[in-house]
N, C-alpha and C positions, 0 to 999 in steps of 0.2 A: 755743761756736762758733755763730755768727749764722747763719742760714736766710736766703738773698739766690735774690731772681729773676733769669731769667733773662731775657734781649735777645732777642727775635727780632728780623727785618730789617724790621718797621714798627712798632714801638717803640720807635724812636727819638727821645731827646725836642732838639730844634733849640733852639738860641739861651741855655740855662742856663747856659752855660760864661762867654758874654760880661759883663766887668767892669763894663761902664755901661751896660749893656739893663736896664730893668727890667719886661720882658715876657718871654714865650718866644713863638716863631716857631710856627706852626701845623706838625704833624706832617702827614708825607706822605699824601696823600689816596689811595683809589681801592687801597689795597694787597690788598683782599681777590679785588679783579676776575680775579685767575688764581692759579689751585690749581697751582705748579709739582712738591708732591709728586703728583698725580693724573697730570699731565703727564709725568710723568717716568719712572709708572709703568705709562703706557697708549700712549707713544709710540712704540717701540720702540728706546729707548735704550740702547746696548750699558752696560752697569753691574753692578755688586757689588754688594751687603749686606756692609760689615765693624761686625762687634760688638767692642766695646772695654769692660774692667774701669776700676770705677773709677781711677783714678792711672795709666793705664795710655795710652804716647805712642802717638797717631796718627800723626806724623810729627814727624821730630828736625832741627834746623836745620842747614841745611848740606847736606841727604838732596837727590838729585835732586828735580827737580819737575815731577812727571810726570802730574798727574794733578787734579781738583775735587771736593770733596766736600762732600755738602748733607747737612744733619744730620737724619736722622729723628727720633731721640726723644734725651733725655738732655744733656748742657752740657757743650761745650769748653772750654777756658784755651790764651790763646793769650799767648805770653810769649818771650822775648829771653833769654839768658845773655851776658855779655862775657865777657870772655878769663883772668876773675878767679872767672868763676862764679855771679858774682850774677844773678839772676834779674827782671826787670821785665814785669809783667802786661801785657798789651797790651787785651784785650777778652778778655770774660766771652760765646760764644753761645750759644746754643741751637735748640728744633726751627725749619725753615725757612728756618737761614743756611747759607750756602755759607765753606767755609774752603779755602785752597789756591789761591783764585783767582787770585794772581799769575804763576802759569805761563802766564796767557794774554795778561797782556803781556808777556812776553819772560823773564821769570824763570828763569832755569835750575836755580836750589837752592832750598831754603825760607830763607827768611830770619829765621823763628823757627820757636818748634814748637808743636805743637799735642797736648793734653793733655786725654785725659777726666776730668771730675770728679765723674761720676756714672756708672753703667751707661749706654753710647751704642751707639746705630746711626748708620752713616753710608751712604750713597750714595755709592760712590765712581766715577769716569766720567775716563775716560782723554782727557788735553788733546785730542787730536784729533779723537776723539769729542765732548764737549764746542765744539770750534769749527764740528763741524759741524752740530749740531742751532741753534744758534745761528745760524748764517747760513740753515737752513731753515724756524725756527719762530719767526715776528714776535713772536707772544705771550710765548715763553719769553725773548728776547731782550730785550725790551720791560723786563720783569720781575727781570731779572736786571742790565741798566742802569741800574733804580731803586735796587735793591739797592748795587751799587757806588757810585752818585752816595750815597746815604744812610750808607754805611762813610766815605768821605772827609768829607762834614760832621762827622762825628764824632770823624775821626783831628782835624779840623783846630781843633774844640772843647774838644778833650783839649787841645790844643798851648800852647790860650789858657788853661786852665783853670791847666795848669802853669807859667803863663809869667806870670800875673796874680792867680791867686787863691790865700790861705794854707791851710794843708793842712785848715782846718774846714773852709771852703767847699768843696774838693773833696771832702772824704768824704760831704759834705750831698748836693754833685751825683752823688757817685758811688751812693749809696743811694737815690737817687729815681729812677735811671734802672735801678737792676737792678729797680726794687720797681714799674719799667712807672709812672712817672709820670704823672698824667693822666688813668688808662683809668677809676678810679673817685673816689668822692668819699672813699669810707670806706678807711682804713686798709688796706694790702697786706699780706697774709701771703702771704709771699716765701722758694721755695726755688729751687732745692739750697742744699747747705752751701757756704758759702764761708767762709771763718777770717779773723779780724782778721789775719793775718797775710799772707792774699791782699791782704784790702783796701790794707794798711799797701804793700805792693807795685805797686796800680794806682793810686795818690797821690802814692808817692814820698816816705813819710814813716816811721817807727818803728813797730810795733806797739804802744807805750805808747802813742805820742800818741793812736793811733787807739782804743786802748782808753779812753783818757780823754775824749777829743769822744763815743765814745759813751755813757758814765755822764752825761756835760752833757746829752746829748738824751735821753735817756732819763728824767734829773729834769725837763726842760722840757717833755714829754709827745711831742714828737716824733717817739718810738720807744718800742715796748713790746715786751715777751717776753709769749707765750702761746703756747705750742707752737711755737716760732719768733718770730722777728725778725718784728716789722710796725711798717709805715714809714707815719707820716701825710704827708700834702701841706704841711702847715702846716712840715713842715721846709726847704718851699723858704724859708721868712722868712731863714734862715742864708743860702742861698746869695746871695740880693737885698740882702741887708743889708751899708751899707758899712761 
Protein backbone atom coordinates (compact mmCIF):
# COMPACT_ATOMS: atom_id res chain seq x y z
CA UNK A 1 0.00 0.00 0.00
CA UNK A 2 1.52 3.53 -1.15
CA UNK A 3 2.01 6.32 1.35
CA UNK A 4 0.10 9.55 -0.59
CA UNK A 5 -0.02 13.17 0.76
CA UNK A 6 -2.32 14.96 1.42
CA UNK A 7 -4.21 18.51 -0.23
CA UNK A 8 -4.66 21.20 1.75
CA UNK A 9 -6.62 24.26 0.16
CA UNK A 10 -3.25 25.91 -1.08
CA UNK A 11 -1.64 23.15 -2.56
CA UNK A 12 -3.26 23.25 -5.23
CA UNK A 13 -1.35 22.67 -8.17
CA UNK A 14 -3.16 24.85 -11.62
CA UNK A 15 -2.94 24.10 -15.07
CA UNK A 16 -1.27 20.06 -15.10
CA UNK A 17 -4.36 18.70 -16.09
CA UNK A 18 -4.40 20.69 -19.42
CA UNK A 19 -3.66 18.66 -22.76
CA UNK A 20 -1.50 21.36 -24.81
CA UNK A 21 0.01 23.59 -21.87
CA UNK A 22 3.17 22.81 -21.35
CA UNK A 23 3.72 24.99 -18.38
CA UNK A 24 1.75 24.94 -15.04
CA UNK A 25 -0.13 28.27 -14.02
CA UNK A 26 1.39 29.86 -10.86
CA UNK A 27 -0.37 28.44 -7.44
CA UNK A 28 -2.49 30.82 -5.53
CA UNK A 29 -0.49 33.44 -3.87
CA UNK A 30 -0.89 35.21 -0.28
CA UNK A 31 -2.56 31.78 1.34
CA UNK A 32 -0.74 32.05 4.41
CA UNK A 33 -2.03 35.70 5.28
CA UNK A 34 -5.10 34.24 7.63
CA UNK A 35 -4.97 31.54 10.15
CA UNK A 36 -8.75 30.57 9.72
CA UNK A 37 -8.09 27.55 12.31
CA UNK A 38 -6.74 30.48 14.90
CA UNK A 39 -9.94 32.42 13.74
CA UNK A 40 -12.14 30.05 14.26
CA UNK A 41 -10.83 29.26 17.44
CA UNK A 42 -10.72 32.76 19.03
CA UNK A 43 -13.71 34.26 17.39
CA UNK A 44 -16.41 33.12 19.11
CA UNK A 45 -17.85 30.70 16.72
CA UNK A 46 -20.67 28.58 17.93
CA UNK A 47 -18.81 24.96 16.87
CA UNK A 48 -17.96 21.18 17.84
CA UNK A 49 -14.95 19.03 17.88
CA UNK A 50 -16.11 15.68 16.13
CA UNK A 51 -13.23 12.89 16.13
CA UNK A 52 -13.58 10.25 13.60
CA UNK A 53 -11.81 6.51 13.33
CA UNK A 54 -10.10 5.51 10.70
CA UNK A 55 -12.75 4.10 7.83
CA UNK A 56 -15.17 5.71 9.70
CA UNK A 57 -18.14 8.10 7.63
CA UNK A 58 -18.40 11.76 8.55
CA UNK A 59 -21.31 12.12 6.62
CA UNK A 60 -23.41 9.64 4.02
CA UNK A 61 -24.82 10.99 0.73
CA UNK A 62 -28.19 11.64 0.60
CA UNK A 63 -27.95 12.79 4.74
CA UNK A 64 -29.39 16.26 5.26
CA UNK A 65 -27.08 19.10 4.82
CA UNK A 66 -26.94 20.87 7.63
CA UNK A 67 -23.90 21.95 8.63
CA UNK A 68 -19.48 22.87 7.32
CA UNK A 69 -16.71 21.38 8.51
CA UNK A 70 -12.99 22.47 8.41
CA UNK A 71 -10.61 19.75 9.13
CA UNK A 72 -8.27 19.96 11.90
CA UNK A 73 -5.86 17.10 11.78
CA UNK A 74 -5.99 13.82 9.78
CA UNK A 75 -7.57 13.23 5.71
CA UNK A 76 -10.94 12.95 4.40
CA UNK A 77 -12.21 10.83 1.00
CA UNK A 78 -14.68 12.25 -0.56
CA UNK A 79 -16.41 9.97 -3.08
CA UNK A 80 -20.00 9.20 -5.06
CA UNK A 81 -21.79 5.62 -5.13
CA UNK A 82 -24.45 5.04 -8.04
CA UNK A 83 -27.28 3.24 -7.65
CA UNK A 84 -25.18 -0.06 -8.49
CA UNK A 85 -22.84 0.77 -5.68
CA UNK A 86 -19.78 1.59 -7.22
CA UNK A 87 -17.90 3.93 -5.61
CA UNK A 88 -15.81 7.08 -7.47
CA UNK A 89 -13.21 9.17 -5.43
CA UNK A 90 -13.85 12.75 -5.75
CA UNK A 91 -10.85 14.46 -3.78
CA UNK A 92 -8.39 13.30 -1.30
CA UNK A 93 -8.29 16.46 1.98
CA UNK A 94 -6.72 17.19 4.62
CA UNK A 95 -5.75 19.83 7.61
CA UNK A 96 -7.32 23.36 6.69
CA UNK A 97 -9.95 22.26 4.13
CA UNK A 98 -13.56 22.83 4.64
CA UNK A 99 -15.87 19.68 3.46
CA UNK A 100 -19.82 20.09 3.46
CA UNK A 101 -19.68 23.41 1.93
CA UNK A 102 -22.35 23.02 -0.44
CA UNK A 103 -25.19 23.59 1.99
CA UNK A 104 -24.43 27.02 1.58
CA UNK A 105 -25.45 27.29 -1.85
CA UNK A 106 -28.49 25.85 -1.44
CA UNK A 107 -27.82 22.14 -1.15
CA UNK A 108 -30.24 20.52 0.91
CA UNK A 109 -28.56 16.70 0.99
CA UNK A 110 -24.89 15.87 0.65
CA UNK A 111 -24.43 14.71 -2.57
CA UNK A 112 -21.48 12.49 -1.81
CA UNK A 113 -20.05 11.33 1.43
CA UNK A 114 -17.30 11.99 3.17
CA UNK A 115 -14.97 9.49 4.85
CA UNK A 116 -11.98 9.48 7.21
CA UNK A 117 -8.89 7.85 6.17
CA UNK A 118 -6.86 8.34 8.88
CA UNK A 119 -7.62 9.28 12.76
CA UNK A 120 -9.63 12.95 11.95
CA UNK A 121 -10.81 15.90 13.80
CA UNK A 122 -13.13 18.12 12.33
CA UNK A 123 -14.75 21.57 13.27
CA UNK A 124 -18.00 21.11 12.55
CA UNK A 125 -20.30 24.81 12.48
CA UNK A 126 -23.85 24.66 11.82
CA UNK A 127 -24.97 26.39 8.14
CA UNK A 128 -26.40 29.35 9.80
CA UNK A 129 -23.80 29.88 11.92
CA UNK A 130 -21.32 29.56 9.32
CA UNK A 131 -23.41 32.19 7.02
CA UNK A 132 -23.10 34.34 9.66
CA UNK A 133 -19.62 34.84 10.74
CA UNK A 134 -19.18 35.12 7.13
CA UNK A 135 -21.18 37.96 6.35
CA UNK A 136 -19.38 39.54 9.77
CA UNK A 137 -15.77 38.68 9.26
CA UNK A 138 -14.01 40.08 5.78
CA UNK A 139 -11.08 38.16 6.53
CA UNK A 140 -12.56 34.79 7.06
CA UNK A 141 -14.80 35.23 4.16
CA UNK A 142 -12.14 36.51 2.12
CA UNK A 143 -10.27 33.21 2.86
CA UNK A 144 -12.89 30.94 2.38
CA UNK A 145 -13.83 32.53 -1.33
CA UNK A 146 -10.25 31.66 -2.20
CA UNK A 147 -10.63 28.34 -0.88
CA UNK A 148 -13.91 27.63 -3.10
CA UNK A 149 -12.64 29.51 -6.27
CA UNK A 150 -9.35 26.99 -5.87
CA UNK A 151 -11.90 23.48 -5.30
CA UNK A 152 -13.64 24.64 -8.75
CA UNK A 153 -10.25 25.03 -10.74
CA UNK A 154 -9.68 21.85 -9.68
CA UNK A 155 -13.08 20.13 -10.06
CA UNK A 156 -12.74 21.64 -13.56
CA UNK A 157 -8.88 20.12 -14.10
CA UNK A 158 -9.96 16.80 -13.14
CA UNK A 159 -12.87 17.20 -15.86
CA UNK A 160 -10.09 17.94 -18.56
CA UNK A 161 -7.71 15.43 -17.18
CA UNK A 162 -10.59 12.68 -17.81
CA UNK A 163 -11.83 13.96 -20.81
CA UNK A 164 -8.22 14.27 -22.46
CA UNK A 165 -5.73 12.54 -20.88
CA UNK A 166 -4.87 8.49 -20.83
CA UNK A 167 -5.09 6.96 -17.49
CA UNK A 168 -0.75 7.16 -17.15
CA UNK A 169 -1.04 10.81 -17.38
CA UNK A 170 -3.68 11.03 -14.78
CA UNK A 171 -2.12 8.68 -12.26
CA UNK A 172 1.33 10.90 -12.90
CA UNK A 173 -1.13 14.12 -12.20
CA UNK A 174 -2.84 12.47 -9.57
CA UNK A 175 0.58 11.55 -7.52
CA UNK A 176 2.17 14.95 -8.01
CA UNK A 177 -0.53 16.70 -6.62
CA UNK A 178 -1.20 14.42 -3.49
CA UNK A 179 2.82 14.47 -3.14
CA UNK A 180 2.16 18.67 -2.83
CA UNK A 181 3.83 19.31 -6.30
CA UNK A 182 6.26 22.08 -6.43
CA UNK A 183 6.80 22.91 -2.66
CA UNK A 184 10.28 21.15 -2.92
CA UNK A 185 12.98 20.17 -5.16
CA UNK A 186 13.81 16.88 -3.49
CA UNK A 187 11.68 13.95 -3.55
CA UNK A 188 8.14 13.95 -1.43
CA UNK A 189 7.67 11.46 1.28
CA UNK A 190 3.97 11.37 1.18
CA UNK A 191 1.34 10.23 3.55
CA UNK A 192 -1.39 8.85 4.85
CA UNK A 193 -2.12 5.52 3.13
CA UNK A 194 -4.02 5.65 0.38
CA UNK A 195 -4.24 2.01 -1.77
CA UNK A 196 -3.85 1.59 -5.42
CA UNK A 197 -7.14 0.79 -5.32
CA UNK A 198 -8.09 4.38 -4.12
CA UNK A 199 -5.97 5.58 -6.74
CA UNK A 200 -7.31 3.20 -9.47
CA UNK A 201 -10.88 4.92 -8.29
CA UNK A 202 -9.79 8.82 -8.46
CA UNK A 203 -8.56 8.02 -12.33
CA UNK A 204 -11.18 6.00 -13.43
CA UNK A 205 -9.24 3.12 -14.29
CA UNK A 206 -8.41 -0.73 -12.77
CA UNK A 207 -6.19 -1.41 -9.99
CA UNK A 208 -3.83 -3.49 -12.37
CA UNK A 209 -3.45 -0.78 -14.59
CA UNK A 210 -2.49 1.48 -11.77
CA UNK A 211 -0.35 -1.08 -10.28
CA UNK A 212 1.46 -1.56 -13.58
CA UNK A 213 2.25 2.52 -14.41
CA UNK A 214 3.51 2.37 -10.97
CA UNK A 215 6.33 -0.55 -11.50
CA UNK A 216 7.06 1.70 -15.00
CA UNK A 217 7.76 4.81 -12.61
CA UNK A 218 9.20 3.15 -10.37
CA UNK A 219 11.92 1.42 -13.00
CA UNK A 220 12.10 5.06 -14.49
CA UNK A 221 13.16 6.42 -11.04
CA UNK A 222 10.13 8.56 -10.75
CA UNK A 223 9.01 7.01 -7.74
CA UNK A 224 10.73 5.12 -4.94
CA UNK A 225 9.68 3.19 -1.67
CA UNK A 226 11.70 4.00 1.46
CA UNK A 227 9.27 3.94 4.31
CA UNK A 228 6.72 5.08 1.98
CA UNK A 229 5.88 6.22 -1.37
CA UNK A 230 8.13 9.25 -2.69
CA UNK A 231 7.32 11.00 -5.62
CA UNK A 232 9.98 13.02 -7.70
CA UNK A 233 8.94 16.20 -9.93
CA UNK A 234 10.73 14.79 -12.72
CA UNK A 235 7.44 12.58 -13.10
CA UNK A 236 5.66 15.47 -14.27
CA UNK A 237 7.93 14.56 -17.73
CA UNK A 238 4.73 11.87 -18.04
CA UNK A 239 2.15 14.19 -17.52
CA UNK A 240 3.76 17.01 -20.40
CA UNK A 241 4.68 14.33 -22.66
CA UNK A 242 2.64 13.75 -25.78
Amino acid sequence: MAMIGLLSSGDLVQGIASPNNKKTRPKLKGKLAFDAQAFLNSAGVARKVAAYRRSQKIYSQGEPATSVMYIQEGGVKLSVVNEVGKEAVVAILGPADFIGEGCLAGQEIRMGMATAIVPTAVLVIEKKEMMRVLHAEHALSDRFMAYILARNIRVEEDLIDQLFNSSEKRLARTLLLLARYGRESEPQKVRPEVSQEMLAEMIGTTRSRVNFFMNKFRKLGFIHYNGGLQVHNSLLSVVLHD
